[in-house]
C-alpha positions in Angstrom: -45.2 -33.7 22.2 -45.3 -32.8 25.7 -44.0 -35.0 28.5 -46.8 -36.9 30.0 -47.8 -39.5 33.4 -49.2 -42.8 32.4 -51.3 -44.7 35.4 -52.6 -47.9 35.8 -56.7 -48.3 34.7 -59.5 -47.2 37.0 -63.2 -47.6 37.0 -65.2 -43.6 36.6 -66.2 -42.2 40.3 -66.6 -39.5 42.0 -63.7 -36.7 41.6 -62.7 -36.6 45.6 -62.7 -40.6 46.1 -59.6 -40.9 43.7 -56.3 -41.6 43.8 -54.1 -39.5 41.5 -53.6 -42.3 39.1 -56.8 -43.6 38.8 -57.8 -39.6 38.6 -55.5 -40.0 36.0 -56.3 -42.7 33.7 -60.1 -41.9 34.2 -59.8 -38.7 32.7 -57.8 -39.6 29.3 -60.3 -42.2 29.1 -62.8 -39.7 29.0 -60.8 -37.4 26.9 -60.2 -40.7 24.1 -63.8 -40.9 24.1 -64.1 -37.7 23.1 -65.7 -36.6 26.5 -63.4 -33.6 27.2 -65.6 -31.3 29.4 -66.4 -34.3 31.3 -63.0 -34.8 31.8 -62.0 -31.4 32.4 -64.6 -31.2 34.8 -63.2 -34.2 36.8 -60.2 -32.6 36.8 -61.4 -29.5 38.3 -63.4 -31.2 41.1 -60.3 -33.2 42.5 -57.9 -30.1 42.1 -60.4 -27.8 44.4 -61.4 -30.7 46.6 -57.7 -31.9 47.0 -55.9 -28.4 47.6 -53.2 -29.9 50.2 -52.7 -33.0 48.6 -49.0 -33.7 48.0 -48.9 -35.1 44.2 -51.3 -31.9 43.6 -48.5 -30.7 41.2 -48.8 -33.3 39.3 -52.2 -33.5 38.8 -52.1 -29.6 37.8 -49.4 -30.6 35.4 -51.4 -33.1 33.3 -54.6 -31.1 33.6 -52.4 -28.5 31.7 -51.3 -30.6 29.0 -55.0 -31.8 28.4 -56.4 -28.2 28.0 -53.2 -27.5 25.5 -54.0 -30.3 23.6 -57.4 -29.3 23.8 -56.7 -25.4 22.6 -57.4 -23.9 25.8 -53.9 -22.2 26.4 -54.9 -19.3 29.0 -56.2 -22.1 31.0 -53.2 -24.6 30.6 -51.4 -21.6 31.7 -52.7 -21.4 34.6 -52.5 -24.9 35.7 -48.7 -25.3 34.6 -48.0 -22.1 36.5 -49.5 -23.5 39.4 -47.5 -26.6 39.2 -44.4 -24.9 39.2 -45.2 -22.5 41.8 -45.9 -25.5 43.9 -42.5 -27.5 42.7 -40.2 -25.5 40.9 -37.9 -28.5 40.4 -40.7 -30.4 38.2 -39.6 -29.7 35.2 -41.8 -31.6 32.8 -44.2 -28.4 34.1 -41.9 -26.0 33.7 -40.7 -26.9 29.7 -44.5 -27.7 28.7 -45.0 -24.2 30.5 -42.7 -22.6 28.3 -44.4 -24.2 25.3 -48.0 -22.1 26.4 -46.2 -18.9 27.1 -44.3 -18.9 23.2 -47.9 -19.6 22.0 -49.6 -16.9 24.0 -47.2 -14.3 25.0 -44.2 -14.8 22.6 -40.8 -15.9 22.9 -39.6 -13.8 25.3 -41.6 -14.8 28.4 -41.0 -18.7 26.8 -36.9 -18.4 27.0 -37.0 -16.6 30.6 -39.1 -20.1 32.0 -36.7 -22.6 30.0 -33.1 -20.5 30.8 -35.3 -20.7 34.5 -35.8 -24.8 34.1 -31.8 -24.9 32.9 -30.3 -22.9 36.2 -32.5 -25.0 38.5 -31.1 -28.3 37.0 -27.4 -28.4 39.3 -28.0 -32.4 39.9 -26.9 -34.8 38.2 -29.5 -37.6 37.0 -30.7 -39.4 34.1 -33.9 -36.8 33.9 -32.1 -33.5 35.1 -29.6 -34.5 31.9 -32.8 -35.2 30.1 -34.7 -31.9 30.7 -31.7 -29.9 30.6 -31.1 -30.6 27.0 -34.8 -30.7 26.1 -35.0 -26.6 27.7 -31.7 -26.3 25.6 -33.6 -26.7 22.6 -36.2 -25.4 23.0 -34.4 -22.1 23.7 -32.6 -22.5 20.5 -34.9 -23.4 18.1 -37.0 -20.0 19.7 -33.6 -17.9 19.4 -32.8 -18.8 15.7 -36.6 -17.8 14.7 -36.3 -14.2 16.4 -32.6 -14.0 14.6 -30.3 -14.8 17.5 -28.6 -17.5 15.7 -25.5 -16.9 17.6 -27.1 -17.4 21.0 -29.2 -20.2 19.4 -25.8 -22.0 18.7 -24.0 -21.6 21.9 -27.5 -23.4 23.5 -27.1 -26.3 20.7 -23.2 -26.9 21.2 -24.1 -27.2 25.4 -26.7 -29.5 24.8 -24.4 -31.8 22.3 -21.6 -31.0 25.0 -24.2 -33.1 27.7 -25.4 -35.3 25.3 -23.6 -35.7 21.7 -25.3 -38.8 20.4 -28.9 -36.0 19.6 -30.1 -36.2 16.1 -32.2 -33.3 16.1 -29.7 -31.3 17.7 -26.8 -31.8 15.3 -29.7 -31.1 12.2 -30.1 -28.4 13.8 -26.8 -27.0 14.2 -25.6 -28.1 11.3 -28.5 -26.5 9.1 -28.0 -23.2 11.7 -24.6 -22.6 10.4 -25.2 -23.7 6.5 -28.3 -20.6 6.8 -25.5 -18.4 8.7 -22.7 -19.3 5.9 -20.8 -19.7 8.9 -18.1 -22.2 7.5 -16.6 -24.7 7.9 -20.5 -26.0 8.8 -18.6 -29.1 10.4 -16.8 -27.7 12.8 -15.5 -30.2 15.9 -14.7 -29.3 19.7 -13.4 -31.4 22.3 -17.1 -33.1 23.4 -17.9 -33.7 19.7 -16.4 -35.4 16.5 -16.3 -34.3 12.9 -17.9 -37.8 11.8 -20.2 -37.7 14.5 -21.7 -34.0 13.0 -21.8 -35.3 9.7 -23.1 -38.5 9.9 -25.9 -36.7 11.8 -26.8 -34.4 9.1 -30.1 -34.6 8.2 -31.1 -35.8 4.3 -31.6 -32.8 3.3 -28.6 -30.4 4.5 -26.6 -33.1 3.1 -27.5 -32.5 -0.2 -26.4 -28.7 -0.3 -23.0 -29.9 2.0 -21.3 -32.2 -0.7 -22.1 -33.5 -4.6 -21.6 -37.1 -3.4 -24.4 -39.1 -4.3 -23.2 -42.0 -2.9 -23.0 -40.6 0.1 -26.5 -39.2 0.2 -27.7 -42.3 -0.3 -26.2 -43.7 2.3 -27.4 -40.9 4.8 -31.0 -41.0 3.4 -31.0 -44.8 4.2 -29.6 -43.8 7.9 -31.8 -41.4 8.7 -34.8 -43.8 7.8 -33.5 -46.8 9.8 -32.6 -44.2 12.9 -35.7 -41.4 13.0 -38.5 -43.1 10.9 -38.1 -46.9 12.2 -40.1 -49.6 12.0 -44.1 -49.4 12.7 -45.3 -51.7 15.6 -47.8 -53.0 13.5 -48.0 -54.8 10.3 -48.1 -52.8 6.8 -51.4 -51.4 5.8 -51.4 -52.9 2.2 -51.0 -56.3 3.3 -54.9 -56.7 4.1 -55.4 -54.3 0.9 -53.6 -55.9 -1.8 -56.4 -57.9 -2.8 -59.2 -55.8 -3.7 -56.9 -53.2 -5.2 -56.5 -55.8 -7.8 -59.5 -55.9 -9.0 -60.4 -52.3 -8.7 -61.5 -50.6 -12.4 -62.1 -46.8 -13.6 -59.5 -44.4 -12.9 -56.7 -45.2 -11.5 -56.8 -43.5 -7.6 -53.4 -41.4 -7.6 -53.0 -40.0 -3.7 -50.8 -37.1 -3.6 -49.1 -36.8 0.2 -47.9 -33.1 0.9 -47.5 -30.2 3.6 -46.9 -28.0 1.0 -49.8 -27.4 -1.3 -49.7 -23.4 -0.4 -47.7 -20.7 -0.8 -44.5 -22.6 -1.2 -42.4 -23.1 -3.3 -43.5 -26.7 -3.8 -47.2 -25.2 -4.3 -46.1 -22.9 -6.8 -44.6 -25.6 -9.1 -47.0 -28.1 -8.4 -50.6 -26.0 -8.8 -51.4 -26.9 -12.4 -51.3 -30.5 -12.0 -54.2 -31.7 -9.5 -56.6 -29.9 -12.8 -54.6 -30.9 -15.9 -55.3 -34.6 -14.4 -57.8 -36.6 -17.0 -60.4 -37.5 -15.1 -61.0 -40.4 -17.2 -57.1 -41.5 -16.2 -56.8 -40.0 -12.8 -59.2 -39.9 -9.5 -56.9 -37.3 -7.5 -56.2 -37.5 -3.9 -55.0 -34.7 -2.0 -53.6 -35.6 1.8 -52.4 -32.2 3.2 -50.1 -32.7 6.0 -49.2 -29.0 6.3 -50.4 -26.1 8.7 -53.2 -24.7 8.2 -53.7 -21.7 6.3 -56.5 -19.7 4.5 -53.9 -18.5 1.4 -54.8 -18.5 -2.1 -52.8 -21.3 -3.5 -53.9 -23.5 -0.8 -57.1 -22.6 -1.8 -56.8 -23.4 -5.6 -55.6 -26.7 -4.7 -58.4 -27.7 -2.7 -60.9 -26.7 -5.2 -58.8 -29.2 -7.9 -58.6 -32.1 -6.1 -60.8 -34.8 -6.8 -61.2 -35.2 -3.0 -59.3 -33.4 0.1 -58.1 -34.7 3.4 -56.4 -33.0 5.7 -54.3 -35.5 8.3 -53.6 -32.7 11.2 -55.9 -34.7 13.4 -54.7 -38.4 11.9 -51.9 -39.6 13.7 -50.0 -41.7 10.9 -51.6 -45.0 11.3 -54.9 -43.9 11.0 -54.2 -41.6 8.8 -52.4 -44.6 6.4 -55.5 -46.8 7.0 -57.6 -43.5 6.0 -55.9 -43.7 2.6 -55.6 -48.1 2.4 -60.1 -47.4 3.3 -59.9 -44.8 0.0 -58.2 -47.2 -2.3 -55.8 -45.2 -3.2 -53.4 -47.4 -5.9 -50.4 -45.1 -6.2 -48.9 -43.0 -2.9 -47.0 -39.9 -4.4 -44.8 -38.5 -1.8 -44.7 -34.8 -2.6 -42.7 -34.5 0.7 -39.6 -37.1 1.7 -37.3 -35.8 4.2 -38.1 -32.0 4.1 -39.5 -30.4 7.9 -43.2 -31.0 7.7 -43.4 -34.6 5.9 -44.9 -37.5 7.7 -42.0 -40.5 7.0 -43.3 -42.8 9.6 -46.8 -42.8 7.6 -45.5 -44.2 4.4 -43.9 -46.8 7.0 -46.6 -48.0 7.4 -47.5 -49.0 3.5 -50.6 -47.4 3.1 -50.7 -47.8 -0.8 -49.4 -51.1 -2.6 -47.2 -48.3 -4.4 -45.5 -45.4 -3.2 -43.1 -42.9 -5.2 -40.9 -40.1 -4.5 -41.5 -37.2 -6.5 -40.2 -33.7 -6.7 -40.7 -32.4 -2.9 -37.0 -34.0 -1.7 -34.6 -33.5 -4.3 -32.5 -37.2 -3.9 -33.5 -40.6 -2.8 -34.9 -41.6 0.3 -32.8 -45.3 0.8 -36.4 -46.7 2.4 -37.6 -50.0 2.0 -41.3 -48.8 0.9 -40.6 -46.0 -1.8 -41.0 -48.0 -4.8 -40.2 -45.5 -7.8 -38.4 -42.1 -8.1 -39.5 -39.9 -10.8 -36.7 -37.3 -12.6 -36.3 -37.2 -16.0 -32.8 -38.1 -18.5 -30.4 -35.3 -17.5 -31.1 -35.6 -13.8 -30.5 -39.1 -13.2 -28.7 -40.5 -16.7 -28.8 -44.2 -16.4 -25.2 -44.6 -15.3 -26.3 -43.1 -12.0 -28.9 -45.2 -10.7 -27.0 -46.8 -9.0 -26.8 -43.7 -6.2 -30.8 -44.5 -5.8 -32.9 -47.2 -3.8 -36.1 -46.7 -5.8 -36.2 -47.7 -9.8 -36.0 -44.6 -11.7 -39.0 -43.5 -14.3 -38.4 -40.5 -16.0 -40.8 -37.3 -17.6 -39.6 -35.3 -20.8 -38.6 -32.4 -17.5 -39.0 -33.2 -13.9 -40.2 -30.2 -13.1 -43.7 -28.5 -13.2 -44.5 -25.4 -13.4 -47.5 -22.7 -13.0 -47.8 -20.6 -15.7 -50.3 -18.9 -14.1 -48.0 -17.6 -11.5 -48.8 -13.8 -10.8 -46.6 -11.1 -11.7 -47.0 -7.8 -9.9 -47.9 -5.0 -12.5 -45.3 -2.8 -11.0 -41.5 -3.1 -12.2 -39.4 -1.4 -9.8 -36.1 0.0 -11.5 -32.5 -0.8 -10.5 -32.3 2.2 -8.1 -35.7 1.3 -6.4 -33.7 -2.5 -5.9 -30.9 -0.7 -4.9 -28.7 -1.9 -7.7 -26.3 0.8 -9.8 -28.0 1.8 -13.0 -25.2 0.9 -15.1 -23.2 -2.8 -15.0 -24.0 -6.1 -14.8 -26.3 -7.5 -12.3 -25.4 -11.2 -11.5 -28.1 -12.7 -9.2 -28.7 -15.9 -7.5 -31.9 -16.1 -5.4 -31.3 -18.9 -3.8 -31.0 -19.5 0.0 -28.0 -18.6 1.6 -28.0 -22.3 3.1 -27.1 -23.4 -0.3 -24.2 -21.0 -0.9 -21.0 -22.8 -0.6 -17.1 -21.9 0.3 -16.8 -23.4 -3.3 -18.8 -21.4 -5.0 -18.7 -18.4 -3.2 -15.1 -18.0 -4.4 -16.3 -18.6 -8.0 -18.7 -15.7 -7.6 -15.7 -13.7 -6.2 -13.4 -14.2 -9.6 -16.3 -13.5 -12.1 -16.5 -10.3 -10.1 -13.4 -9.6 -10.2 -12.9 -10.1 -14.1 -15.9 -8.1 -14.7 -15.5 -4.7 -13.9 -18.5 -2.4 -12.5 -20.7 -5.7 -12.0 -22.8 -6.3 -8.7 -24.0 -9.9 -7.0 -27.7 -9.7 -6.2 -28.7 -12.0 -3.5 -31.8 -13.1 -1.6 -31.4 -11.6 1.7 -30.4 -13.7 4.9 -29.7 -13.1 8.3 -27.4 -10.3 9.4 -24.5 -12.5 10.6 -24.9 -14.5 7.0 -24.3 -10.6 5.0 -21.9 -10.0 7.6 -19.7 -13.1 6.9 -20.1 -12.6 3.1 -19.0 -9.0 2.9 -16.0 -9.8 5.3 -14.6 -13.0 2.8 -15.6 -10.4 -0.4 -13.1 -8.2 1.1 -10.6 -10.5 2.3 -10.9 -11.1 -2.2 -10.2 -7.9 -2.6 -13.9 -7.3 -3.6 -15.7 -4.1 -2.1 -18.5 -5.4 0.0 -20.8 -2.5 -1.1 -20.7 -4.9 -4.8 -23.1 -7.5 -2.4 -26.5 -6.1 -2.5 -28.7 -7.9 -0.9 -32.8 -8.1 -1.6 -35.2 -8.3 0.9 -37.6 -10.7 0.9 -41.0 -9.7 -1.4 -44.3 -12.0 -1.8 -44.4 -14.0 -4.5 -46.0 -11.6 -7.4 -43.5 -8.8 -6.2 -40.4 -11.2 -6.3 -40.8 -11.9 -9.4 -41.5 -8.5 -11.2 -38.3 -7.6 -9.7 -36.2 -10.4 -11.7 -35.6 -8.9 -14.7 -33.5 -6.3 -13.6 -30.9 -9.3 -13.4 -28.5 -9.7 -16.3 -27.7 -13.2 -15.3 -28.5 -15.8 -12.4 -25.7 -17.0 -11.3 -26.6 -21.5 -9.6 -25.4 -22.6 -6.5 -23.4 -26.1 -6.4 -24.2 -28.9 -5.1 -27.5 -27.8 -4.5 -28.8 -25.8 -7.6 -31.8 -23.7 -8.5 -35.4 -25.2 -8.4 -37.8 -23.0 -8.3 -36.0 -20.0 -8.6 -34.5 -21.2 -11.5 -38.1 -21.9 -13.5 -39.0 -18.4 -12.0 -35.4 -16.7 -13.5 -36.3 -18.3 -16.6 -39.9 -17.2 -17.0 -39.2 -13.9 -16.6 -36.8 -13.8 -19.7 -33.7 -14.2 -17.5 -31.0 -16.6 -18.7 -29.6 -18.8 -15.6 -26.1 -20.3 -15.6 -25.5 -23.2 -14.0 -22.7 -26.1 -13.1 -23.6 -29.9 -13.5 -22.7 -32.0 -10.8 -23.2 -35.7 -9.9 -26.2 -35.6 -7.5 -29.8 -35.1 -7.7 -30.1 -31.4 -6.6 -27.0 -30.6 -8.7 -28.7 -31.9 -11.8 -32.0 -30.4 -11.3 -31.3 -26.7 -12.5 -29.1 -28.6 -15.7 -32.6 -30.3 -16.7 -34.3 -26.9 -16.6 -32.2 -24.9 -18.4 -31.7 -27.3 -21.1 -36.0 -27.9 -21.2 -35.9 -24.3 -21.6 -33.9 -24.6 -24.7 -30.4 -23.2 -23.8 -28.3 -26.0 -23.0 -25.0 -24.3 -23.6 -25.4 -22.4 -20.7 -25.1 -25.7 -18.4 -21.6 -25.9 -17.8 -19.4 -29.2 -17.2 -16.4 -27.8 -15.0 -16.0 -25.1 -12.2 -13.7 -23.4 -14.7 -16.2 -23.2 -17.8 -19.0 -22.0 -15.0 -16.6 -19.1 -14.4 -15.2 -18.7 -18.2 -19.0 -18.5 -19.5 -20.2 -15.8 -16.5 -17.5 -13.6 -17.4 -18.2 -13.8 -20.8 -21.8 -13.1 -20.3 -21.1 -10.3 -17.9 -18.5 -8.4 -20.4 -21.4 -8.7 -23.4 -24.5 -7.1 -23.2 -25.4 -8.3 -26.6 -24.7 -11.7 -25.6 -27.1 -11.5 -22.6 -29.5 -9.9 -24.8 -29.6 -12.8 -27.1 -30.4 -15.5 -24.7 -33.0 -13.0 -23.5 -34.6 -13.4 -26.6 -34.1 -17.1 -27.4 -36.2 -17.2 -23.7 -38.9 -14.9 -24.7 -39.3 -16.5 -28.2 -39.4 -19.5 -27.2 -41.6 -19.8 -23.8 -44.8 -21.1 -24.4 -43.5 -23.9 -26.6 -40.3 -25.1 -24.8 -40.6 -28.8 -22.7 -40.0 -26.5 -19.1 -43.5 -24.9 -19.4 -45.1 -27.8 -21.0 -47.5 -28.5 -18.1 -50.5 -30.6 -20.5 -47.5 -32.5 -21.7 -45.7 -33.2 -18.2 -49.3 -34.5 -16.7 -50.3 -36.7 -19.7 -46.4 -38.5 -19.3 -47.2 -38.4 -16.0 -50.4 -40.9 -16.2 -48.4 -43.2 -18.3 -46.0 -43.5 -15.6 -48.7 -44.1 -13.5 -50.2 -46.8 -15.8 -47.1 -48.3 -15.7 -46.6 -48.4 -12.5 -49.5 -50.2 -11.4 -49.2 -52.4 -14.4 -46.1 -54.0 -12.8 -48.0 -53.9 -9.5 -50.8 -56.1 -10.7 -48.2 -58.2 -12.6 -46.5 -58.9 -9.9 -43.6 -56.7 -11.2 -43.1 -54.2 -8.3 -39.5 -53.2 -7.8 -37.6 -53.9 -4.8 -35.5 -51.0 -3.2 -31.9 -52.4 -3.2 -31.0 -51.3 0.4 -27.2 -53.0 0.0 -23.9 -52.6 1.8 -25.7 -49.1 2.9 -24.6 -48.9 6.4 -20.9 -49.6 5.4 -21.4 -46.6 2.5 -22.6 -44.2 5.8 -19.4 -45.1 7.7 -17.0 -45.2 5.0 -18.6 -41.9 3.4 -18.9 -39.9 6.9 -15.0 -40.1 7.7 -14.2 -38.6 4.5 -13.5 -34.3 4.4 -16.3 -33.1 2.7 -15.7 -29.4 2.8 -11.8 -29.9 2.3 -12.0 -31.3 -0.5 -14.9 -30.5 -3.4 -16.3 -34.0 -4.6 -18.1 -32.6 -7.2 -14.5 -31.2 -8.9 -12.8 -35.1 -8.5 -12.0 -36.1 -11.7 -11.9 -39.8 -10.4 -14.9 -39.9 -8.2 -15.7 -43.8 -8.7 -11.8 -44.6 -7.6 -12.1 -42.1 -4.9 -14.6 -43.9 -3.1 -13.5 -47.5 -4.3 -10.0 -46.3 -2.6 -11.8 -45.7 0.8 -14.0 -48.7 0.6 -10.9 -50.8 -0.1 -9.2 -49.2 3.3 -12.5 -50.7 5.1 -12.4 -54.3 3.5 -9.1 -54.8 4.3 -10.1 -54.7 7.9 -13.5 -55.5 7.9 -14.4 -57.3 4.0 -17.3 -56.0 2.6 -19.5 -58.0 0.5 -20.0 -57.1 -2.9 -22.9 -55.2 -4.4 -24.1 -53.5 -7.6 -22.5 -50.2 -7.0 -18.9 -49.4 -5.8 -18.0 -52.5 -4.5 -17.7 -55.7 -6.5 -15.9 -58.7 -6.1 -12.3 -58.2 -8.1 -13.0 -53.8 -7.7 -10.1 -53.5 -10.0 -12.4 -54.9 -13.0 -15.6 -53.7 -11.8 -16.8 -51.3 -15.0 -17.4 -48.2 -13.0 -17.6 -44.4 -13.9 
């Protein structure tokens, strides 16, 4: 949001007779009432009656902000340039300046005015350190969209260097170099520690850093204490409650998402909104995205029961807009992933919330009552790695199976692929491509001869860095062919040209995986302990191959290079895909939605029984301490043999300095005899 001045209430008169802060708090009074050319007008008046007055700076500044927020940007402009023209060393003007010209001129002119705010800021002060790492920011997040990651990380490690306690910066970093495959991702200097960078990592990186599930946990919970907090006012559903009870028909099921569009979220999800009985289900769409005109976005609004879209809701009203529409169930399509709204669902709009399929773990919050997966993904022997009570569908995942399919299939030279060999591919992003399993990819290339790695393409310094370690393996780097990135319909005409996909670990194919398998390509993967390792396990088994979801890094390796020396192998789970797709669990999209409504039955069942769960938020800050010390990328987690004694070891080095009280999960009283595996 940009930086604003607050000023103490004024009575509306004329634009000369005003002091700046009465000038002030008259016009956002008139601008709250929704009387913005009256205000804007005000604004004018006093600007050209006032040309001389000293504060006139400030008074451009905030005009400015008002006509961004109102659209006008050419205007806003021109008032923020004004203000810095008049007082270069304002810098609220001069970052909310660069924040026009990126939206009207493009990133160029926006980094020359922030690196201009940064050289100007020589003193020393609790604001110059402020604005400093603000224009810091700024510049980096512009510099890693136009592919200057290199220069975008420099500007992130001198802003952590002033100030190393920044959330958003050390996501950012962190999630920079996992995209660059620049590893180690946690990589300390001097001003900054390697617990500090991890136990900043944001819920979702965390997942593709490390298959510790205890440990994501543990970071979801942080994350929701530190960056969603607490509302200041009392949960929606309190005043609710009690004519929800009563309430008959179909049960009002609210599905919260910024992703119903092309995404990969919208592609898996666009069948369900219109499989929904209508006699079971009332569906409520709340898009929380940007807006767009596309297709699937399209498809979605005409299936919905009813639409809202919250860009003009700030999160209480948009959570009292769902508590006024009844809604029974809250489905959070979204958790911790960029564009969800956490500090809504703080505020309890719906007696019952889940977390489903858009964040692939739990989110350790006191308000998400269920999670939804499915046997394989969370077996009961790991629920204890989740706040929310686990419910489970025949396969987690949904799928379209009208997704569209280009009619043109290019051929393995028009991929640039070599028209004879294997092709292993994993089109997954490069932020989910490991040290660990990088090296696996390495061997099975080495043990099969003439076979080529098809990846999704990255950045250039991501190839770069892959190609260099390929050869350092004594792989040529030419055997890395990377595919540039194709809409949807093109993507996925191009998949069968792929002998084999080849998962990521921890964090394993979703989307891409459903899409390999739809399009008759068999998909290899390695089961780990978390939820995102899990998830590619569950599909590939739902699509009726579960011997090709192996149980150690050695077996992943074995199977691949079996695969890759046997064409008549591959060709066999080729057609063991094609005979059996539009009867296998994965694609069973009526069957998914009608389990679906009896978990929803169920759920509010309990609710009206007075049987809602409670999220068991336990020992969870002492998990985040203990579990950020630890070396994540030195050692594999996933690979322990002994993972239960390897975190009971470091939570016994803790109690013996600070005890910890005993819970349902690691830590018991007596650990020696706690029944853990």
């Amino acid at each position: 949001m940009p930086d604003d001045l607050t000023s103490p209430a004024a009575p509306a008169t004329p634009a000369p007779s005003l002091d700046l802060s009465r000038l002030i708090q008259t016009a956002d009074a008139l601008r709250r009432a929704g009387l913005l050319p009256q205000a804007r007008l005000l604004y004018d008046r006093w600007i050209a009656e006032n040309p001389d007055h000293p504060l006139l700076y400030a008074t451009l500044f905030n005009h400015g902000v008002m006509l961004t927020e109102a659209g006008d940007l050419a205007a806003a402009r021109d008032c923020l340039q004004r203000a810095v023209d008049l007082n270069p060393d304002f810098l609220p003007a001069a970052i909310n300046l660069g924040r026009v010209l990126e939206r009207v001129a493009g990133p160029g002119p926006a980094l020359v005015q922030w690196q201009a705010a940064v050289a100007r800021l020589a003193p020393v002060t609790g604001n110059a350190i402020h604005h400093k790492t603000v224009a810091l920011n700024q510049s980096a997040r512009v510099l890693e969209a136009t592919g200057q990651d290199a220069a975008a990380e420099a500007q992130l490690r001198q802003s952590l260097d002033i100030d190393p306690r920044q959330a958003e910066a050390i996501q950012h970093l962190l999630a920079l170099r996992q995209r660059q495959c620049a590893w180690p991702v946690v990589q300390p200097w001097e001003r900054m520690d390697a617990a500090t960078l991890l136990g900043g990592m944001s819920p979702l990186s965390i997942a593709a850093h490390t298959d510790d599930p205890l440990l994501h946990l543990a970071m979801a919970w942080h994350y929701n204490k530190t960056e969603v907090g607490i509302p200041a006012t009392p949960p929606i559903t309190d005043h609710w409650a009690a004519r929800a009870a009563g309430q008959g028909g179909p049960l009002r099921i609210g599905y919260l998402s910024s992703d119903l569009r092309e995404h990969a979220i919208g592609h898996l999800m666009a069948e369900v909104f219109a499989l929904h009985d209508p006699a079971e289900v009332e569906v409520h769409a709340y898009y929380c995205g940007p807006a767009t005109d596309d297709a699937m976005h399209a498809r979605y609004r005409a299936s919905a029961h009813r639409w809202t879209d919250l860009a003009s809701l700030d999160d209480t009203a948009a959570a009292r807009r769902m508590a006024d529409d009844g809604i029974q169930i809250l489905v959070d399509v979204n958790g911790y992933t960029r564009e969800g709204r956490p500090k809504l669902l703080a505020h309890r709009p719906a007696p019952v919330i889940v977390n489903w399929l858009g964040f692939p773990g739990t989110t350790g919050s006191p308000y998400h009552h269920y999670i939804i997966a499915d046997d394989w993904i969370i077996p009961p022997e790991s629920e204890r790695y989740y706040s929310e009570r686990v419910l489970r569908l025949p396969c987690y995942q949904p799928n379209d199976r009208q997704r569209k399919v280009a009619a043109d299939r290019p051929t393995r030279e028009q991929a640039g692929l070599p028209a004879e060999g294997a092709v292993f591919c994993c089109f997954n992003g490069a932020h989910k491509i490991t040290p660990h399993t990088f090296d696996r990819w390495l061997t099975i290339l080495a043990r099969v001869p003439d076979s080529v790695l098809w990846l999704l393409s990255s950045t250039d310094g991501a190839h770069a860095r892959l190609r260099a370690v390929a050869a350092a393996k004594g792989i040529a780097p030419e055997r890395l062919v990377f595919a540039p990135k194709l809409a949807n319909p093109q993507h996925l005409a191009r998949y069968p040209l792929a002998d084999l996909f080849l998962d990521t670990c921890p964090y394993g194919a979703h989307t891409t995986a459903s899409d390999a398998l739809w399009m008759g390509v068999p998909v290899l993967t390695l089961d780990g302990r978390g939820f995102a390792a899990r998830v590619c396990g569950s599909l590939v088994r739902a699509a009726g191959l579960p011997n090709l979801v192996c149980a150690t890094p050695q077996d992943y390796v074995d199977r691949a290079v079996a695969l890759g020396r046997d064409a008549g192998l591959r060709r066999h789970y080729r057609d063991r895909l094609a005979a059996s797709r539009d009867s296998c669990t994965l694609f069973d999209m009526p069957g998914l939605v009608r389990a679906l409504e009896g978990l929803y039955r169920d759920m509010w069942a309990a609710c009206r029984d007075g049987r809602l769960p409670r999220p068991d938020l336990r020992n969870l800050e002492v998990y985040w301490e203990v579990g950020t010390a630890q070396d994540h990328e030195g050692v594999e987690v996933q690979a322990l043999p002994d993972y239960a004694g390897w975190w009971r070891g470091a939570l016994a080095r803790h109690h013996a300095h600070r005890p910890i009280p005993p819970d349902g999960r690691m830590w018991m009283e007596g650990r020696e005899s706690a029944a853990v595996t």
